[in-house]
MOPAC internal coordinates of N, CA, C and O (Angstrom, degrees):
PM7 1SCF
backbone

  N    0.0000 0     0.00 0     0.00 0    0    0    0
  C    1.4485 1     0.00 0     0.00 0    1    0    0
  C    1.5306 1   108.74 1     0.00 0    2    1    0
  O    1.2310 1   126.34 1   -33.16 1    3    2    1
  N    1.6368 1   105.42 1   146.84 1    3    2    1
  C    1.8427 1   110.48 1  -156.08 1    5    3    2
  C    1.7439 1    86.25 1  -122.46 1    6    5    3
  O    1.2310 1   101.77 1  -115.44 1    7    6    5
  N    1.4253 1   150.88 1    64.56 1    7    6    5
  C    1.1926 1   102.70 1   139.54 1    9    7    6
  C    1.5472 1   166.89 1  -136.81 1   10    9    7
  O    1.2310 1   127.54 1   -90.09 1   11   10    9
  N    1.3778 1   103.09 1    89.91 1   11   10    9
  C    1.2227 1   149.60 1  -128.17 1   13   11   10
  C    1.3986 1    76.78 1   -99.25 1   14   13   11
  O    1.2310 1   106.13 1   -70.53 1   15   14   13
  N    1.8441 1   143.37 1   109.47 1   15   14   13
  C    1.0721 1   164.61 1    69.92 1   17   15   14
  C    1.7315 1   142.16 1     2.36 1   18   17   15
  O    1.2310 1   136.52 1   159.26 1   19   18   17
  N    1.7457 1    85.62 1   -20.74 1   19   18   17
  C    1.6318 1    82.04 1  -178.63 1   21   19   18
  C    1.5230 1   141.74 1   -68.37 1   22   21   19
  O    1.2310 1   139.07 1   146.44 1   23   22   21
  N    1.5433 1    80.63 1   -33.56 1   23   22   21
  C    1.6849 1    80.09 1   164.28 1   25   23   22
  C    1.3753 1   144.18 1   -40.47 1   26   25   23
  O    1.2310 1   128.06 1   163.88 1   27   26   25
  N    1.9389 1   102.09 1   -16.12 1   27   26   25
  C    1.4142 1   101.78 1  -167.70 1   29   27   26
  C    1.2853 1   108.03 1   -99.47 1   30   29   27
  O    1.2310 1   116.40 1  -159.06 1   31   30   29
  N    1.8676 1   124.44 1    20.94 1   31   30   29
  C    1.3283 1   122.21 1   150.72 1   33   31   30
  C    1.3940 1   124.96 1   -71.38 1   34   33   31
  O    1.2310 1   119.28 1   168.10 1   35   34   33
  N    1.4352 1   118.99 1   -11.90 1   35   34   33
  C    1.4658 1   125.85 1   175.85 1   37   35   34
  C    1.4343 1   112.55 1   -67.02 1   38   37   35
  O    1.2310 1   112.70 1   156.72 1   39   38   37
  N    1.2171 1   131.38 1   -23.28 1   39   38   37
  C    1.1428 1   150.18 1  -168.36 1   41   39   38
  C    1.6064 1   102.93 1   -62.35 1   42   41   39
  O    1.2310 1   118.34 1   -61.41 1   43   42   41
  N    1.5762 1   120.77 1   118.59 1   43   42   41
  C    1.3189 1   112.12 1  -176.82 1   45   43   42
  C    1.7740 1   110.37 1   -65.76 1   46   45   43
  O    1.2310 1   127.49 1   -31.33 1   47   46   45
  N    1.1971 1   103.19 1   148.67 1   47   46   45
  C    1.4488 1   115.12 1   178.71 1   49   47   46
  C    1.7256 1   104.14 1    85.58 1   50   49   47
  O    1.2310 1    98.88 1   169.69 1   51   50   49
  N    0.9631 1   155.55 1   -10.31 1   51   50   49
  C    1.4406 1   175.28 1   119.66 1   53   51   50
  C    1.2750 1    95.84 1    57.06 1   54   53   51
  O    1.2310 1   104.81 1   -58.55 1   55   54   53
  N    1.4486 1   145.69 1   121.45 1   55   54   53
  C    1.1857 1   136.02 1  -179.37 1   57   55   54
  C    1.9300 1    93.97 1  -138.18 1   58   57   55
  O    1.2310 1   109.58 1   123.86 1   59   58   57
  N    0.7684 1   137.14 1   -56.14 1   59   58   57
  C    1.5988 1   135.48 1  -179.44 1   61   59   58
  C    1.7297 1   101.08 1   176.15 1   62   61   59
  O    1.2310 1   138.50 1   -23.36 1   63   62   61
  N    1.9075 1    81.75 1   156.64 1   63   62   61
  C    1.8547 1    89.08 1   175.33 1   65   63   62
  C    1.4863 1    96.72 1  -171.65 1   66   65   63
  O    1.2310 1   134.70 1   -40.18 1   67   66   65
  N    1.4394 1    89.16 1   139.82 1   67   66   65
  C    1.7027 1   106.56 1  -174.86 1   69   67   66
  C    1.8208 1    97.76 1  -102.00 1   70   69   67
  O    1.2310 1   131.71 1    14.35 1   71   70   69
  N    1.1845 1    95.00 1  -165.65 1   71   70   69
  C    2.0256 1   129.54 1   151.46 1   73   71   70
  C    0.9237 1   103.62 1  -169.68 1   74   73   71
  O    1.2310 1   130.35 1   -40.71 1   75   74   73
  N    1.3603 1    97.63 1   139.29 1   75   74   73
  C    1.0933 1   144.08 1  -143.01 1   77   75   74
  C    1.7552 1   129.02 1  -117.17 1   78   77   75
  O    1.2310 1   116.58 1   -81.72 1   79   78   77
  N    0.9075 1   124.11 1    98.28 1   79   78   77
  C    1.8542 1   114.84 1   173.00 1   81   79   78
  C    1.3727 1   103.67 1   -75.26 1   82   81   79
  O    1.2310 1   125.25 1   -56.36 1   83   82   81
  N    1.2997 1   107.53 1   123.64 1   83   82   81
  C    1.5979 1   115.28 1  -175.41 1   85   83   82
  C    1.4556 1   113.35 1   -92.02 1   86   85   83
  O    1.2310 1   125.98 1   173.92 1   87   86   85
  N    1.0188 1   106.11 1    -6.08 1   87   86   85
  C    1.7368 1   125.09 1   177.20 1   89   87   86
  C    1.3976 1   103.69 1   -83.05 1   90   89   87
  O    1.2310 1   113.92 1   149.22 1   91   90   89
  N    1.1940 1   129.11 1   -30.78 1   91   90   89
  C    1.7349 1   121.52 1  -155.35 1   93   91   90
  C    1.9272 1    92.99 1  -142.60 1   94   93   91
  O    1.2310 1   127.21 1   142.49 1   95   94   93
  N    1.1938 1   103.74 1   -37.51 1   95   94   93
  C    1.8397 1   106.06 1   175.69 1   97   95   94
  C    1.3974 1   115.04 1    78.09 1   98   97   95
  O    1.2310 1   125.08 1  -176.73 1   99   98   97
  N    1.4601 1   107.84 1     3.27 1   99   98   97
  C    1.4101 1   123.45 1   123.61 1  101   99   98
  C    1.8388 1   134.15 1    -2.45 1  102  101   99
  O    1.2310 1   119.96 1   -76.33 1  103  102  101
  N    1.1513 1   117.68 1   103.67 1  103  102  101
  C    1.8734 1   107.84 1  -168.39 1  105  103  102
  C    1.8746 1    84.23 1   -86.59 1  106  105  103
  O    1.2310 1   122.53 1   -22.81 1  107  106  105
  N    1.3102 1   112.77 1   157.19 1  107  106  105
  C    1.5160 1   121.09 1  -174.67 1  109  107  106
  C    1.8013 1    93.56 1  -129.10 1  110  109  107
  O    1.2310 1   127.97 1   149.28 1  111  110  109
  N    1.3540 1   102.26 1   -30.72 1  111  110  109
  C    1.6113 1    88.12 1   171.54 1  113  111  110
  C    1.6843 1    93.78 1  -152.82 1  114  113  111
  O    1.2310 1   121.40 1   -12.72 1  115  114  113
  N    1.3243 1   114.93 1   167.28 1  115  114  113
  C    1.6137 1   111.66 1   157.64 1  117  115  114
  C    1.7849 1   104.44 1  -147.18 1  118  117  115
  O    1.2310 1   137.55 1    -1.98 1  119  118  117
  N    1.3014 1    83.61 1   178.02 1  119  118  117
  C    2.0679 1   100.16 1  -179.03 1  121  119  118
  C    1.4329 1    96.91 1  -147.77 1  122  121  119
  O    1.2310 1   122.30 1   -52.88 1  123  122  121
  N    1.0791 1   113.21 1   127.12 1  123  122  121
  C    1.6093 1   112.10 1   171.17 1  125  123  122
  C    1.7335 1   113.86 1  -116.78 1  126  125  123
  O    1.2310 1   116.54 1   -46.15 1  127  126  125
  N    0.9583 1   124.18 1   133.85 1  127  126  125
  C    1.2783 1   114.49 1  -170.48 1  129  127  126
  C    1.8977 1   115.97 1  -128.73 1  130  129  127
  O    1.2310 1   115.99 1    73.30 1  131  130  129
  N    1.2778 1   125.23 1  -106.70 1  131  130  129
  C    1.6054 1    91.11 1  -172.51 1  133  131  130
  C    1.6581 1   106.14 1  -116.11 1  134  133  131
  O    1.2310 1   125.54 1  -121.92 1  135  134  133
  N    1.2822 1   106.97 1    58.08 1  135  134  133
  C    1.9298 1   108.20 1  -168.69 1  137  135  134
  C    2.0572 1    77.63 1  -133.91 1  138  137  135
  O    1.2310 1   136.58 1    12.84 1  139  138  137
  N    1.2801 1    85.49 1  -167.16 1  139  138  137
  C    1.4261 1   104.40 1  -154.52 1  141  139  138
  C    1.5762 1    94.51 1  -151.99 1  142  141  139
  O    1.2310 1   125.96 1  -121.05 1  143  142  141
  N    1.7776 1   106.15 1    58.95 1  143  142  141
  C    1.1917 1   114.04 1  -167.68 1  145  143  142
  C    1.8683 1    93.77 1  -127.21 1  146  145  143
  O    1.2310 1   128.31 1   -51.03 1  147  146  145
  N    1.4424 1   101.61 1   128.97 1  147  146  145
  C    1.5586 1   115.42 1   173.69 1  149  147  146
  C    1.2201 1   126.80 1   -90.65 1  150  149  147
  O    1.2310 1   130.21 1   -88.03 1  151  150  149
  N    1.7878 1    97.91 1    91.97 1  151  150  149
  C    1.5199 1   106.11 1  -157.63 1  153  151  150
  C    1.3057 1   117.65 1   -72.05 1  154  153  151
  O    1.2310 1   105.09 1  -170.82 1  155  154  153
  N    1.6403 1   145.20 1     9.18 1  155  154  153
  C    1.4674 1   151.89 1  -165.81 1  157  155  154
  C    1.6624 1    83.69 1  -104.29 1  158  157  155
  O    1.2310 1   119.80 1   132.71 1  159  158  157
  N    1.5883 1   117.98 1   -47.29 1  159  158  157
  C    1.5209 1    97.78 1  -175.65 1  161  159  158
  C    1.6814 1   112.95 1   -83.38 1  162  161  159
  O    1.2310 1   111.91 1   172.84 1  163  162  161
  N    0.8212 1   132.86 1    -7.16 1  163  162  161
  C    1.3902 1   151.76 1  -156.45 1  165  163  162
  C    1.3975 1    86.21 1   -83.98 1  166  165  163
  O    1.2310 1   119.85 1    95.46 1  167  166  165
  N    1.4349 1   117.89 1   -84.54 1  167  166  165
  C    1.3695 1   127.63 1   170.83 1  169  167  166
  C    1.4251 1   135.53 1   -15.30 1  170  169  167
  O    1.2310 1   128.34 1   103.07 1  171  170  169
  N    1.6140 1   101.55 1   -76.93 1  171  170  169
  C    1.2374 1   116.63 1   155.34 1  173  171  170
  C    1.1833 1   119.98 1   -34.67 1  174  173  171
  O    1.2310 1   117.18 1   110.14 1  175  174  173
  N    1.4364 1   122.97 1   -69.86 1  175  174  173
  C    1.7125 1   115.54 1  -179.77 1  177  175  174
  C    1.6498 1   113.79 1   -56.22 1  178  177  175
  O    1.2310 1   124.66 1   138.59 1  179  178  177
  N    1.1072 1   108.66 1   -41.41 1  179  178  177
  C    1.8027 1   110.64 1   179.34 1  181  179  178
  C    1.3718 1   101.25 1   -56.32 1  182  181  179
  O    1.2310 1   110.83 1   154.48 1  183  182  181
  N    1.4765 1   134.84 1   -25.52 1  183  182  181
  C    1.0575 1   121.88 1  -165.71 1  185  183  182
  C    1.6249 1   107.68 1   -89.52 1  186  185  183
  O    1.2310 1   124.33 1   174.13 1  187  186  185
  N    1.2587 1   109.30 1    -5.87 1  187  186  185
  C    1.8584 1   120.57 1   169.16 1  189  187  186
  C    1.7317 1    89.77 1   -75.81 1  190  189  187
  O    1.2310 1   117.04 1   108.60 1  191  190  189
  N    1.0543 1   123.23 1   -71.40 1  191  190  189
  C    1.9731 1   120.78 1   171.27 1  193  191  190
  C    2.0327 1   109.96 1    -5.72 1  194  193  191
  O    1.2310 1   137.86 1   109.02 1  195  194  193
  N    1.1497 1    83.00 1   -70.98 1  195  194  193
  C    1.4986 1   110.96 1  -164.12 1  197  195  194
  C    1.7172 1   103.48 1   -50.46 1  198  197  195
  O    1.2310 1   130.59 1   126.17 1  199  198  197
  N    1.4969 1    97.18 1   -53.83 1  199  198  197
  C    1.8688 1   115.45 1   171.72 1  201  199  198
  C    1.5766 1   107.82 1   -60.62 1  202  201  199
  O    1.2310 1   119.85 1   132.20 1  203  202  201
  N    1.3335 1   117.89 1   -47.80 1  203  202  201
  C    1.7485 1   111.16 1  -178.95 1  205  203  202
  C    1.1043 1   105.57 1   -58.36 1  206  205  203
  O    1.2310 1   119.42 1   129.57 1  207  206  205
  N    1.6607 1   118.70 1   -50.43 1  207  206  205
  C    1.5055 1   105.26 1  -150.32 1  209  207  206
  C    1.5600 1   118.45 1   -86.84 1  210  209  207
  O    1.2310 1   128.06 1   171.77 1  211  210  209
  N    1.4894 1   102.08 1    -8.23 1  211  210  209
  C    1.7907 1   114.54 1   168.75 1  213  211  210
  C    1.7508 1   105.23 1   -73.07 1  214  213  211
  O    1.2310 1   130.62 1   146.97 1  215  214  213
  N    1.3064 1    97.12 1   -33.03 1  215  214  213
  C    2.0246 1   105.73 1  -168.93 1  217  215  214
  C    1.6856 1    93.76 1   -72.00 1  218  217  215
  O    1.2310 1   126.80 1   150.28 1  219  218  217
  N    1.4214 1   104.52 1   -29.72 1  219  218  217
  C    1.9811 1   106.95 1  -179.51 1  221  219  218
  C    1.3413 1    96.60 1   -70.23 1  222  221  219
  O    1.2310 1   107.37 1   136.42 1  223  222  221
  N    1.2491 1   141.14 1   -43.58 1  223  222  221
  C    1.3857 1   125.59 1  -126.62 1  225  223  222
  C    2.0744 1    83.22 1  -102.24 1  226  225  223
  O    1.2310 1   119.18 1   130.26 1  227  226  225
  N    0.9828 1   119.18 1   -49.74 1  227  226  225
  C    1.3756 1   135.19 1  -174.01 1  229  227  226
  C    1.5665 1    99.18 1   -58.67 1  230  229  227
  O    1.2310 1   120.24 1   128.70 1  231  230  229
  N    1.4702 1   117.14 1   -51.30 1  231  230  229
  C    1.4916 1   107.76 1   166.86 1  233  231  230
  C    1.5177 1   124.73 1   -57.02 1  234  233  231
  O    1.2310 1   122.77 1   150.67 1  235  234  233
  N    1.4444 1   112.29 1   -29.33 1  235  234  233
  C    1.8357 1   114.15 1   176.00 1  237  235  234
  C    1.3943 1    87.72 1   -79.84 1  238  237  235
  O    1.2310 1    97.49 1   142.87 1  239  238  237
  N    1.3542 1   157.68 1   -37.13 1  239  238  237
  C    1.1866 1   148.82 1  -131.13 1  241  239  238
  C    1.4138 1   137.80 1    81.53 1  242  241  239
  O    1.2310 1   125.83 1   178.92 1  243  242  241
  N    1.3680 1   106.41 1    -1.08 1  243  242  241
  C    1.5190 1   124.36 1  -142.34 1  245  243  242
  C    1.8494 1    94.03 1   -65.31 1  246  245  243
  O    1.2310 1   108.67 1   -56.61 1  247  246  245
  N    0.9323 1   138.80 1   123.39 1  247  246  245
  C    1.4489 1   123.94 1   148.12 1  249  247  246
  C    1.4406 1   115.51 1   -85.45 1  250  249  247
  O    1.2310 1   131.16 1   -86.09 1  251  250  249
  N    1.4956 1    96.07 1    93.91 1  251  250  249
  C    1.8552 1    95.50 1   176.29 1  253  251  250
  C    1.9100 1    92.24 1  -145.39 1  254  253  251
  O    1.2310 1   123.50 1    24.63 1  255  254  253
  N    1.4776 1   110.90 1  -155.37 1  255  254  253
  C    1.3616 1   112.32 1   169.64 1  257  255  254
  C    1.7507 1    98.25 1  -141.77 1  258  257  255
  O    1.2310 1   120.18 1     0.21 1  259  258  257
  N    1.6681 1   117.26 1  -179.79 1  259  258  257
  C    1.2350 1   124.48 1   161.72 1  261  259  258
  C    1.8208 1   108.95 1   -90.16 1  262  261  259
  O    1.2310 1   132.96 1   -37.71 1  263  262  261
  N    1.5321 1    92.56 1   142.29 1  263  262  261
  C    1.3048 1    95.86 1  -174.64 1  265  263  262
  C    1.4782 1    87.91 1  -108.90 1  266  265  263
  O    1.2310 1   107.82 1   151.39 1  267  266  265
  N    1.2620 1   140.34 1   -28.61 1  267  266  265
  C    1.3116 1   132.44 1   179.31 1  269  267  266
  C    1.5347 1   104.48 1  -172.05 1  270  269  267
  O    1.2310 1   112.53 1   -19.85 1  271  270  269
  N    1.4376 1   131.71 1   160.15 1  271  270  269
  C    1.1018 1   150.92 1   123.71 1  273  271  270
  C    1.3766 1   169.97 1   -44.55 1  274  273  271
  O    1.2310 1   109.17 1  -150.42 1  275  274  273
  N    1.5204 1   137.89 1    29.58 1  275  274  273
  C    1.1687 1   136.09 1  -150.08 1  277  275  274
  C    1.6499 1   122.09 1   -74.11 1  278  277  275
  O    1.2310 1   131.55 1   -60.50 1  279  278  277
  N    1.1727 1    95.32 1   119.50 1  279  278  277
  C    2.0064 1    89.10 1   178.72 1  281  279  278
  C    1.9293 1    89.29 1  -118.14 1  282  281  279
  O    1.2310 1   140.42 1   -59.02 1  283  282  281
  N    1.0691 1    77.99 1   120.98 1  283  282  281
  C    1.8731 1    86.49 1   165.07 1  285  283  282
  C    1.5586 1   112.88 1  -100.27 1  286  285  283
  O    1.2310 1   122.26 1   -44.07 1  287  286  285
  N    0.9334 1   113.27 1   135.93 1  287  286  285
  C    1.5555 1   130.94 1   170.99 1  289  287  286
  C    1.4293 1   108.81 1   -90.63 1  290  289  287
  O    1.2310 1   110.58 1    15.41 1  291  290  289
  N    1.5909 1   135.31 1  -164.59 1  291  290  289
  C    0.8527 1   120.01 1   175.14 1  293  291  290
  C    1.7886 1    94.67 1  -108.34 1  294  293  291
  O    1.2310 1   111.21 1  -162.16 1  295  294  293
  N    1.1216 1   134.15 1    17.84 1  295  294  293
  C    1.4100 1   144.20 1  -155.31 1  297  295  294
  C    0.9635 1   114.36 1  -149.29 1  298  297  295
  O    1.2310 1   122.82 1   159.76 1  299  298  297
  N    1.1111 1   112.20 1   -20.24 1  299  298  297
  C    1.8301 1   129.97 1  -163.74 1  301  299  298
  C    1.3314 1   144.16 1  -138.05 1  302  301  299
  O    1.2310 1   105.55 1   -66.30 1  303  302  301
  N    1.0805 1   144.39 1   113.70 1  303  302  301
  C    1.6545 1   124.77 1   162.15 1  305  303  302
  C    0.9372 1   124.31 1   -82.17 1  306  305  303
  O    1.2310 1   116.13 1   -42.43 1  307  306  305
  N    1.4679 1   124.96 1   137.57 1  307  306  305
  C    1.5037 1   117.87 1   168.46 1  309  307  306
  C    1.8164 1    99.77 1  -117.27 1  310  309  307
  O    1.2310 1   125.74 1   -38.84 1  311  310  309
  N    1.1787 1   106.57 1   141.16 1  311  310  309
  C    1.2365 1   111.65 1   177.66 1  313  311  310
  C    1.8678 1   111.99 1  -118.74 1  314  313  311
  O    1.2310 1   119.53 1   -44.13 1  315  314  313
  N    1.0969 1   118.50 1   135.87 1  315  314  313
  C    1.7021 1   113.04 1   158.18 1  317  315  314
  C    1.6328 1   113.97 1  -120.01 1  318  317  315
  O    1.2310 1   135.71 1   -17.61 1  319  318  317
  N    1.2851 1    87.20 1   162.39 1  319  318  317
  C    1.9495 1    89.22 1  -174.18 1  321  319  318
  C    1.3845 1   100.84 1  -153.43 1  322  321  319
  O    1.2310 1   114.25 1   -94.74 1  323  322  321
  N    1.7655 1   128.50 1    85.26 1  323  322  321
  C    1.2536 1   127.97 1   124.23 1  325  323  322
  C    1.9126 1   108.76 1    14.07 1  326  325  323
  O    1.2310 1   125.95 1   -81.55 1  327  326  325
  N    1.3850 1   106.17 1    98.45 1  327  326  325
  C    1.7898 1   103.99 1   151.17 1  329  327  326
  C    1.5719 1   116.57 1   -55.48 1  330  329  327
  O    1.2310 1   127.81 1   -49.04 1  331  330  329
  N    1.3555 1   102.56 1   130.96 1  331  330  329
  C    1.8247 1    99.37 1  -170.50 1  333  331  330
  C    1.9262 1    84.27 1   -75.04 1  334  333  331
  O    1.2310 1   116.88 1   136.92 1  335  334  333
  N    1.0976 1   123.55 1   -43.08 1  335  334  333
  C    1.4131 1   123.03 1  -166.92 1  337  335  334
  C    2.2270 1   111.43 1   -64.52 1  338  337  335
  O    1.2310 1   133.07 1   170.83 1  339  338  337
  N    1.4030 1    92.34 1    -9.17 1  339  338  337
  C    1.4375 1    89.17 1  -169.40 1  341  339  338
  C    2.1376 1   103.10 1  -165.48 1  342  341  339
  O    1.2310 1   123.70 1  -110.69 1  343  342  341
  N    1.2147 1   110.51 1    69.31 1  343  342  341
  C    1.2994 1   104.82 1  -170.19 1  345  343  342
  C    1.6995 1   113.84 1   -68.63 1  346  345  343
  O    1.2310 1   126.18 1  -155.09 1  347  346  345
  N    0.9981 1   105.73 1    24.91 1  347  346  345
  C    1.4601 1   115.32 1   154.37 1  349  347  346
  C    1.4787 1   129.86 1  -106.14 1  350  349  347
  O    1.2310 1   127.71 1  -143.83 1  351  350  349
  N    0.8378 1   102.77 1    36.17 1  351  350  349
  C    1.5170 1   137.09 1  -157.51 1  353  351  350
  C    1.4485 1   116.17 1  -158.18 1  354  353  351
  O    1.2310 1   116.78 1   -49.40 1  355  354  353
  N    1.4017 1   123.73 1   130.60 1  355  354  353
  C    1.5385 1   130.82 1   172.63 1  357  355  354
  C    1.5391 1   115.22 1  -149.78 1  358  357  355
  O    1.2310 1   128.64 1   -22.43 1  359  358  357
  N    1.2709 1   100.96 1   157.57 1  359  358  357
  C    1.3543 1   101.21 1   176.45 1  361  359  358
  C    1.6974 1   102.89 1  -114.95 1  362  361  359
  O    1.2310 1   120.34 1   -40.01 1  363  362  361
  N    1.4627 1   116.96 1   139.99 1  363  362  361
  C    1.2879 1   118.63 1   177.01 1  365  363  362
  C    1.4382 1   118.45 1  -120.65 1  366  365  363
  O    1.2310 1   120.10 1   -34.05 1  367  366  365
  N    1.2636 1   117.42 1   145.95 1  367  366  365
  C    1.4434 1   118.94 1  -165.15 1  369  367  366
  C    1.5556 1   117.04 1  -135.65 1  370  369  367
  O    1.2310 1   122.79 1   -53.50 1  371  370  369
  N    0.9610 1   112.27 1   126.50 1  371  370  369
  C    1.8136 1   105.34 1  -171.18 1  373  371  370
  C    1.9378 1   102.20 1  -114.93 1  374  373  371
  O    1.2310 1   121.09 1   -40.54 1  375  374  373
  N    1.1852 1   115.53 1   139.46 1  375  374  373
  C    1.5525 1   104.65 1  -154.02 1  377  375  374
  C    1.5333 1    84.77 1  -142.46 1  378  377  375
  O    1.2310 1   115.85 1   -22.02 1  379  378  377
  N    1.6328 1   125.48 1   157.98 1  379  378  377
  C    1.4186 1   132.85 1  -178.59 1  381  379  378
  C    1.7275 1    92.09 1   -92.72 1  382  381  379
  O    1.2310 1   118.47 1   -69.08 1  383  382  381
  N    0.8474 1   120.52 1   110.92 1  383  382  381
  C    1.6816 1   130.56 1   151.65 1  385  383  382
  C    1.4364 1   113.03 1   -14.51 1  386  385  383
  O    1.2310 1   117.77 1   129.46 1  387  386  385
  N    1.5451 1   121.86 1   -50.54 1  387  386  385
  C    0.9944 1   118.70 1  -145.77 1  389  387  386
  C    1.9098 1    97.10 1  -104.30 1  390  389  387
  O    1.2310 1   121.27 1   165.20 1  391  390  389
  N    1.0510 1   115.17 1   -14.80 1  391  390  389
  C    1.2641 1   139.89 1   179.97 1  393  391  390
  C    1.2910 1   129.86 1   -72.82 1  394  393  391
  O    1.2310 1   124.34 1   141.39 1  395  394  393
  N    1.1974 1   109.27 1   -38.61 1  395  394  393
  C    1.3737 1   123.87 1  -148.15 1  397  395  394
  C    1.3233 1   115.88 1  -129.53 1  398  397  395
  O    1.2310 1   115.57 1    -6.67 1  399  398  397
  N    1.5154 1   126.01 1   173.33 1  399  398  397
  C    1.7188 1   109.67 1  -158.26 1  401  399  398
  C    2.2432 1    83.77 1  -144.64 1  402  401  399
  O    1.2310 1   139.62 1   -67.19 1  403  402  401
  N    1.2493 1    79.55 1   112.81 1  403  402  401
  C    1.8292 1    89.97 1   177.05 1  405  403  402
  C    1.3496 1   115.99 1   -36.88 1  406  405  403
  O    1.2310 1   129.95 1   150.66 1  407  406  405
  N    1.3109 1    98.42 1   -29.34 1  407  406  405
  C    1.9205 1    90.31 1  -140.34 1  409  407  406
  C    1.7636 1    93.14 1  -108.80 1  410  409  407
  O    1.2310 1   124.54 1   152.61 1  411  410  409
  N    1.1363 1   108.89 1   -27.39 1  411  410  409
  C    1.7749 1   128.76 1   143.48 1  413  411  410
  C    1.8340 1   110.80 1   -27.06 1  414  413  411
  O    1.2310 1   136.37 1   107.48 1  415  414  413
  N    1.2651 1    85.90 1   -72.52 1  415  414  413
  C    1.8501 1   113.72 1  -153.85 1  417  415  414
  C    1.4831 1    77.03 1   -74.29 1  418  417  415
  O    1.2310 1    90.38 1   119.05 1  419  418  417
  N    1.4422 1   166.77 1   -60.95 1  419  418  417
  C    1.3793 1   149.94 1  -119.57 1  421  419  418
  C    1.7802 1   102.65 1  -104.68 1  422  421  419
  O    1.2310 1   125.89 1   162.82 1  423  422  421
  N    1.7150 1   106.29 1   -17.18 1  423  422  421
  C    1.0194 1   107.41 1   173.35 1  425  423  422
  C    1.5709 1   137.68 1  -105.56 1  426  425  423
  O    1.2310 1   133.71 1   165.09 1  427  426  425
  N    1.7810 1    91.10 1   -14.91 1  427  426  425
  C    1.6505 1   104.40 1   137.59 1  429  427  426
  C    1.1878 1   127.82 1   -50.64 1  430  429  427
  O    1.2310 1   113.33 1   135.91 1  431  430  429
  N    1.2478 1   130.22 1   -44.09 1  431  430  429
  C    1.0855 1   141.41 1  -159.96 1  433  431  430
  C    1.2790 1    94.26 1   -78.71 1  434  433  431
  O    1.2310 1   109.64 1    77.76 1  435  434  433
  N    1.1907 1   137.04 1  -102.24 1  435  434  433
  C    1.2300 1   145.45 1   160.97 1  437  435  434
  C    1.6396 1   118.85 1    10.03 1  438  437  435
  O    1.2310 1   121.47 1   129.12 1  439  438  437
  N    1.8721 1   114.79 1   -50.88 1  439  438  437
  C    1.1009 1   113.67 1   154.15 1  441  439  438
  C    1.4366 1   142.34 1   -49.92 1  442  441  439
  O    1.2310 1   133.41 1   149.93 1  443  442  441
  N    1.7474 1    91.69 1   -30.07 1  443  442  441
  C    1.9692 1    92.33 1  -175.59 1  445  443  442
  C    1.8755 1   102.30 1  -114.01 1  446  445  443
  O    1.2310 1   130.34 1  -179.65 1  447  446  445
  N    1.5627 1    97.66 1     0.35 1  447  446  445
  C    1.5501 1    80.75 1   150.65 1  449  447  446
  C    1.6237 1   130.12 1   -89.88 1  450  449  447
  O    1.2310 1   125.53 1   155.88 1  451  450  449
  N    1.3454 1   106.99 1   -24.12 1  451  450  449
  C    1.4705 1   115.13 1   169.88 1  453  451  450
  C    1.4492 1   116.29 1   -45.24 1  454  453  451
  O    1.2310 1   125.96 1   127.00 1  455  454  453
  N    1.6005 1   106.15 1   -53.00 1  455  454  453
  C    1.5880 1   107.81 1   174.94 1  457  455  454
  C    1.3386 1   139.29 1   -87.16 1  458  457  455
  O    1.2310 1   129.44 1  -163.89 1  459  458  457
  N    1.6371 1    99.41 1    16.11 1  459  458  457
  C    1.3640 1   101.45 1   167.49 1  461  459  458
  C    1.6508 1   114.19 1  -101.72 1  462  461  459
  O    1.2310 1   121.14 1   -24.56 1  463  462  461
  N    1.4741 1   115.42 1   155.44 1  463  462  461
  C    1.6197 1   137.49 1  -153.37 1  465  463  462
  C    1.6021 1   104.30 1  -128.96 1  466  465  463
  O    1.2310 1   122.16 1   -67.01 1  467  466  465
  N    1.1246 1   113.46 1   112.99 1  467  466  465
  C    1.3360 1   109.14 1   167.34 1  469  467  466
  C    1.6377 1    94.71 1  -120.05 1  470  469  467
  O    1.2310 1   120.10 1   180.00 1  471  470  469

């Protein structure tokens, strides 16, 4: 079992990031970095995100999955990312807006969700 998260403090603008059981809203790991963000509630509520947008996709019919999430703030990114190995499972990421480079941060992400093992 992999879950080892840290990497995603390297990430410019670095504000905190859990994973997540989306079933229970449960944190399975976290990283907190230089914000003053409370990642057990952070989680938890993202994990209502994760529940709407599967309850959306099943209401259009769509048979597909989420590959990720972006909610922009006006200060902030928050990102989620569905484990391709376990979509009951996500990794969440809270990033400074002003800091940080999207297209950077979506492929971090992506990197240290690949290598995590449940």
């Amino acid at each position: 079992m992999n879950t080892d998260i840290s990497k995603l403090t390297e990430i410019d603008g670095f504000i905190g990031a859990c994973l997540v059981d989306s079933d229970s809203g449960l944190m399975l790991a976290s990283e907190s970095g230089n914000g003053n963000l409370d990642l057990e509630t952070a989680g938890a509520a993202n994990m209502e995100v994760v529940r709407a947008k599967n309850a959306a996709m099943k209401a259009l019919g769509l048979d597909d999955h989420i590959e990720d999430v972006l909610i922009s703030l006006g200060t902030q990114y928050h990102l989620i990312r569905p484990l391709a190995s376990n979509p009951e499972v996500f990794v969440y990421v809270a990033l400074d807006r002003a800091k940080s480079n999207l297209g950077m941060a979506r492929l971090a992400v992506k990197n240290v969700e690949s290598a995590i093992k449940l």
